[in-house]
One Martini backbone bead per residue (centre of mass of N, CA, C, O) as a GRO file, in nm:
protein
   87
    1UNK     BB    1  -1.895   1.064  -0.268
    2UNK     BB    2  -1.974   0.894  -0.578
    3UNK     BB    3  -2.273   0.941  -0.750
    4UNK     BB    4  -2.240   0.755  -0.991
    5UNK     BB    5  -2.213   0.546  -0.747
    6UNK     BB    6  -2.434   0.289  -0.651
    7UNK     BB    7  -2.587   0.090  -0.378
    8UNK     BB    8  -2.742  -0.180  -0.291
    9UNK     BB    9  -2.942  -0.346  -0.029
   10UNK     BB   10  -2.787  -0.575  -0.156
   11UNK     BB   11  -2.698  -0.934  -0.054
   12UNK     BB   12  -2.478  -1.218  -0.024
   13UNK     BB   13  -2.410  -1.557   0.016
   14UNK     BB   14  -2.094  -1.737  -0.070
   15UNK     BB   15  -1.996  -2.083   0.025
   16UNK     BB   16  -1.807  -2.131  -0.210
   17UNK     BB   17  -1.632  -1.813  -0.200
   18UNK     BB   18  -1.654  -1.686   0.117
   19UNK     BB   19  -1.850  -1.448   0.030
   20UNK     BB   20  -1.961  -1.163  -0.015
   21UNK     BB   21  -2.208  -1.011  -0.203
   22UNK     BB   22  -2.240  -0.637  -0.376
   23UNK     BB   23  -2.389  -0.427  -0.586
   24UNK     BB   24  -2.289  -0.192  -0.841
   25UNK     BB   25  -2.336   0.139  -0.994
   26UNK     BB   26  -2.227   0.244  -1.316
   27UNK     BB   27  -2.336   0.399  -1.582
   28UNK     BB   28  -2.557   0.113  -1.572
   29UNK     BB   29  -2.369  -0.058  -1.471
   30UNK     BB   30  -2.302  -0.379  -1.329
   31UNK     BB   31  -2.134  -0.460  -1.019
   32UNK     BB   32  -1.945  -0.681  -0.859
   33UNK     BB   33  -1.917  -0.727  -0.502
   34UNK     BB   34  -1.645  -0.837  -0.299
   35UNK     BB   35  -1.617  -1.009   0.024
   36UNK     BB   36  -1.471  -1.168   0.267
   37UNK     BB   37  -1.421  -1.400   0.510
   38UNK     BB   38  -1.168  -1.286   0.623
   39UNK     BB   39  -1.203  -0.971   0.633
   40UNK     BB   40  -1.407  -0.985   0.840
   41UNK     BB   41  -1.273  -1.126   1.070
   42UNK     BB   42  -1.011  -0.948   1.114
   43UNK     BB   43  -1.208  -0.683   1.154
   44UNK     BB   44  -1.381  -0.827   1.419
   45UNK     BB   45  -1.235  -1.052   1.577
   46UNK     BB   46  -1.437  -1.304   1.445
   47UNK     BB   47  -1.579  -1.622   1.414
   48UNK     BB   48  -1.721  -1.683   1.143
   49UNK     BB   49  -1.995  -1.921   1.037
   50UNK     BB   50  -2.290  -1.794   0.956
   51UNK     BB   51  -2.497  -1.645   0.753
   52UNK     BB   52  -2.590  -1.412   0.996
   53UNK     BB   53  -2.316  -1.339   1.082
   54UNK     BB   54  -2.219  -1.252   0.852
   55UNK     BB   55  -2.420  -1.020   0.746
   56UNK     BB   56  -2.380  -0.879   0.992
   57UNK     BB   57  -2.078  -0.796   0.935
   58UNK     BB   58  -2.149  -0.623   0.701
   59UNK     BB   59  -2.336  -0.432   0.767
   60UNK     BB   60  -2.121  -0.305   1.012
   61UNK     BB   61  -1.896  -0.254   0.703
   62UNK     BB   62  -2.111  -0.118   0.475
   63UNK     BB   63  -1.961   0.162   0.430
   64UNK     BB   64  -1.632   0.059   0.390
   65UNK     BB   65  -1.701  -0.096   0.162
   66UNK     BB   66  -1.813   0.122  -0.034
   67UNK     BB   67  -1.534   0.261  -0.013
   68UNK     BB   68  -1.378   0.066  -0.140
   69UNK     BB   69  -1.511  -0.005  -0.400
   70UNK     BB   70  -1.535   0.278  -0.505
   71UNK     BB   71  -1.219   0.303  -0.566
   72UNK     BB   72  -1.203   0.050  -0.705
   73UNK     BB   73  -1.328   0.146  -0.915
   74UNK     BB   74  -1.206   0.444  -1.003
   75UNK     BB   75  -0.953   0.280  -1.060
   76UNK     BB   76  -0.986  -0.003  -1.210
   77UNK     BB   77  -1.017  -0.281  -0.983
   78UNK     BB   78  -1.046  -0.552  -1.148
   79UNK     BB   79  -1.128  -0.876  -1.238
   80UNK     BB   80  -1.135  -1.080  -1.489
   81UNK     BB   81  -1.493  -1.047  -1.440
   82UNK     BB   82  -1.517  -0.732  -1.340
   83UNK     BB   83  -1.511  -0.752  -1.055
   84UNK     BB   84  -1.479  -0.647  -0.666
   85UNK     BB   85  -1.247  -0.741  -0.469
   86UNK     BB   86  -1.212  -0.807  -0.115
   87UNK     BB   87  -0.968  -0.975   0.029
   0.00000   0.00000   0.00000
């Protein structure tokens, strides 16, 4: 794991994206990083519908998604917006 690249425990759902956002800081810059609620449900193999069981999904996938956004950093992989999406 990249220590340069830091993740707090927050998280937020956007239910008009459809995905969970989470920061991540990397030498002081603020990254948003989002994962879709598609990613989640074919992940999980369930139909999550409320935001409470989305972000309970998102907690139990949240080392592997800290490594998939952390690489997507490294890669220098963000979208339009400098945001980094996964799913």
């Amino acid at each position: 794991m990249n220590q340069d690249i830091l993740f707090s425990d927050i998280q937020a759902w956007d239910a008009v994206r459809q995905a969970v956002n989470f920061p991540a800081q990397q030498a002081g810059a603020l990254i948003t990083c989002w994962v879709s609620l598609e990613w989640l449900q074919v992940r999980s193999d369930k139909s999550l519908q409320d935001e409470a069981d989305i972000l309970a999904q998102f907690s139990a996938y949240r080392f592997d998604l800290e490594e998939l956004a952390e690489e997507m950093i490294e890669d220098e992989c963000f979208d339009d917006n400098g945001d980094v999406v996964i799913g």
